[in-house]
N, C-alpha and C positions, 0 to 999 in steps of 0.2 A: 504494500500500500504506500502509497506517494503522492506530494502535493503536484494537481496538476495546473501548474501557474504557469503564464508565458509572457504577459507583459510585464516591464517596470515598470510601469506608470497606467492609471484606470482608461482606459480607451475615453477617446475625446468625447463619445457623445454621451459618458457618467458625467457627472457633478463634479468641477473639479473643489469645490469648497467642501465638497463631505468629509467629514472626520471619522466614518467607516462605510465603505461599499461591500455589500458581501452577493455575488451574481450566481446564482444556479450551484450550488452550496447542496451536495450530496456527502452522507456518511451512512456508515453502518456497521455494528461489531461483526465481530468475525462469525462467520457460519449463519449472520441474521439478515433477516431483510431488514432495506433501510429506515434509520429511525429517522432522519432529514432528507426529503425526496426534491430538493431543489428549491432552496431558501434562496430568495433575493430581498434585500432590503439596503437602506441607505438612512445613515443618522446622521444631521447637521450642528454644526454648533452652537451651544448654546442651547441645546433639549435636555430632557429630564423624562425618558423614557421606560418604558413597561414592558416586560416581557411575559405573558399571563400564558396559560395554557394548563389542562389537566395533568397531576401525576402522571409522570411517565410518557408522554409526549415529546420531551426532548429538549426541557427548555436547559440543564444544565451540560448536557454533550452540546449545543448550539454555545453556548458562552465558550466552551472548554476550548470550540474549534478558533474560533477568534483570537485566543491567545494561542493557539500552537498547544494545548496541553491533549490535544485530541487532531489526525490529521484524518484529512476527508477524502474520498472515494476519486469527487474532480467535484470543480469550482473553483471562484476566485474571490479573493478575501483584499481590501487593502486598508490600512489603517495610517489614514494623515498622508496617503498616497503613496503611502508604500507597501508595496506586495508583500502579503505573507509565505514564507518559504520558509526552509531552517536556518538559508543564514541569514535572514535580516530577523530570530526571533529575536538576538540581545536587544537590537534596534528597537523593535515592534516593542518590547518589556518593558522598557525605559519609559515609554509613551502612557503604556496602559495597567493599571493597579486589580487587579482581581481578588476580590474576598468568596474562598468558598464556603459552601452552606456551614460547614465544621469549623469552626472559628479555633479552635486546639489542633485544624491541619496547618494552620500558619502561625500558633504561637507552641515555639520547641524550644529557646535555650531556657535558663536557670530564672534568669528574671524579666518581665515585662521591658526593663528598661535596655536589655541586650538583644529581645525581642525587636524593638523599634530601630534598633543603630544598627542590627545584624544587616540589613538591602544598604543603607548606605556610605558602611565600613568593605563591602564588599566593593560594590563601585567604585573605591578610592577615594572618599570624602575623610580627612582629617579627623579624628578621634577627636578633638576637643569639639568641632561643628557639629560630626552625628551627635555625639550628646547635648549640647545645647538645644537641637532639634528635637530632638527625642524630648526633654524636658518640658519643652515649650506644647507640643503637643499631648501629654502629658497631660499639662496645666489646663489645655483649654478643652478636653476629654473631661475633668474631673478624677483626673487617675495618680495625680503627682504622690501623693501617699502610697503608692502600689510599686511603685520605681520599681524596687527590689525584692518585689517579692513572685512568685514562679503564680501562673495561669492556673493552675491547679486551688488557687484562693481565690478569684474571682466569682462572681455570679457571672451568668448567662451572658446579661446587658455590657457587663465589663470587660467579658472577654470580646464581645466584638468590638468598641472600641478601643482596646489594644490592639487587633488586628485591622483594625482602620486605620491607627495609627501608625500601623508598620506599614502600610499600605502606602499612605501620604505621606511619609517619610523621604519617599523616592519623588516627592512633587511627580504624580504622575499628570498627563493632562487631559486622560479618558477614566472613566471611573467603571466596573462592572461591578454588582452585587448579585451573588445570590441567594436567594430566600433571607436577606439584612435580618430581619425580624422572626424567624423561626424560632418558636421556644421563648420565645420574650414578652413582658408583662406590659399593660397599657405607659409604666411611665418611660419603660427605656424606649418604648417603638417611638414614642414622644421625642426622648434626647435624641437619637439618632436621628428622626426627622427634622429636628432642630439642626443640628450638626450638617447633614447631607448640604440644609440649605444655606448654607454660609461659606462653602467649598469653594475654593478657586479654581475648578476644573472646566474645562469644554463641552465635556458631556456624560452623561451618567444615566448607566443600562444595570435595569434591576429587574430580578428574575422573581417571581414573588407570587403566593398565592393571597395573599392578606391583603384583601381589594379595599378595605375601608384604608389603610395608610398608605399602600397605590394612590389614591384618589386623593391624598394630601400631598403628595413628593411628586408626583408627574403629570405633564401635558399629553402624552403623547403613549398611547396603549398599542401594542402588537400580539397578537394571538395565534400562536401556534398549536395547530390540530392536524392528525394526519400526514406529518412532516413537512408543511407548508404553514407559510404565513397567511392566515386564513382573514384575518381584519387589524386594519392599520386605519386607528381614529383616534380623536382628541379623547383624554380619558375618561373628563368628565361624560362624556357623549356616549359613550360606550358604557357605563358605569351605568346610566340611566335606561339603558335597554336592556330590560329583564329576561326579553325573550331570548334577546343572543347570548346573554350572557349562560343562562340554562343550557342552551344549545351545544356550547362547548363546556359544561360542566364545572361552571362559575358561579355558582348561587350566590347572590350578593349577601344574604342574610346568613350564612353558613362560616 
């Protein structure tokens, strides 16, 4: 299996101002039929986007392919107009920050605060700046008491904000989440929607079944069913249509 990419640059008649093109986007595990039968979509700057769709529909192999942590059948992927392949992934990673649903898959050293500086001590940032950095967000997480002490002491809420914070550590300038709020109580879905929207990022794609804090954090709803993207509308718009949203097994009240 292998990326089948051919251009460096998105063919002139895509968008050249989108911050991801993804064209005819096939994947499938091995021995299965596919679970993405030909995604195309296009995210511009400056959205705050929705990736909705039933369990098991695909919405987290669809993230995975974007960053390179999943390669696809044939399609073409670019991010900030650069083709995804394997050697432009350090490129591609630099740009774009990924929280996945397990928030204890991205937080492994000893303490929270080596957690944060581990992306950018690796990139060659000055030990005295990652921790400055690291502190500072930190501070404005609510987590600065936690510096030192290991993930394994956190609630739910905390550890995703340390793993957001490792995340933005690397200023990325694409954001993806998914399922942010899994497992989390009314007040952290709250801070972290506070948080999300204070980001200095370009654009931010969150994978998410919990439609009522969808409907606070984003304009912009896309629905995958059937391994396509089945509707691409403003969210609130879609939020108010009960029928489709039943349709693809979205009950708003549930």
């Amino acid at each position: 299996m292998s990326f089948d990419f051919i251009n460096s640059q998105p063919p002139i008649s895509l968008p050249s101002n989108a911050i991801v093109i993804v064209r005819d986007l096939v994947f499938a595990y091995p021995n299965l039929e596919p679970i993405l039968r030909g995604i195309s979509l296009t995210l511009y700057p400056g959205e705050r986007v929705a990736l909705l769709g039933a369990t098991g529909c695909g919405k987290s192999t669809l993230l995975e392919n974007l960053i390179g942590l999943k390669q696809p059948l044939c399609g073409e992927i670019w991010i900030q107009g650069i083709p995804l392949k394997p050697k432009t992934l350090p490129q591609v990673r630099r740009i774009v920050g990924f929280s996945f649903q397990n928030a204890d898959e991205q937080l492994f050293m000893p303490t929270i605060l080596e957690d944060i500086t581990f992306g950018p001590l690796n990139y060659g940032i000055p030990a005295a700046i990652a921790d400055a950095k690291a502190r500072k967000l930190l501070a404005e997480f609510g987590l600065e008491t936690y510096a030192n002490r290991s993930a394994h002491e956190l609630s739910g809420g905390q550890k995703r904000l340390a793993a957001l914070a490792a995340i933005l550590a690397l200023e990325p300038e694409v954001l993806i989440l998914d399922e942010p709020t899994n497992g989390l109580d009314p007040y952290w879905r709250r801070h972290i929607a506070l948080v999300l929207s204070k980001l200095p990022i370009k654009l931010l794609l969150i994978a998410s079944h919990d439609l009522h804090w969808i409907g606070k954090t984003t304009q912009r709803a896309l629905v995958l069913a059937e391994g396509r993207i089945q509707i691409d509308a403003p969210t609130q718009e879609l939020l108010q249509d009960a029928a489709t949203l039943e349709r693809y097994n979205l009950p708003l009240d549930y």
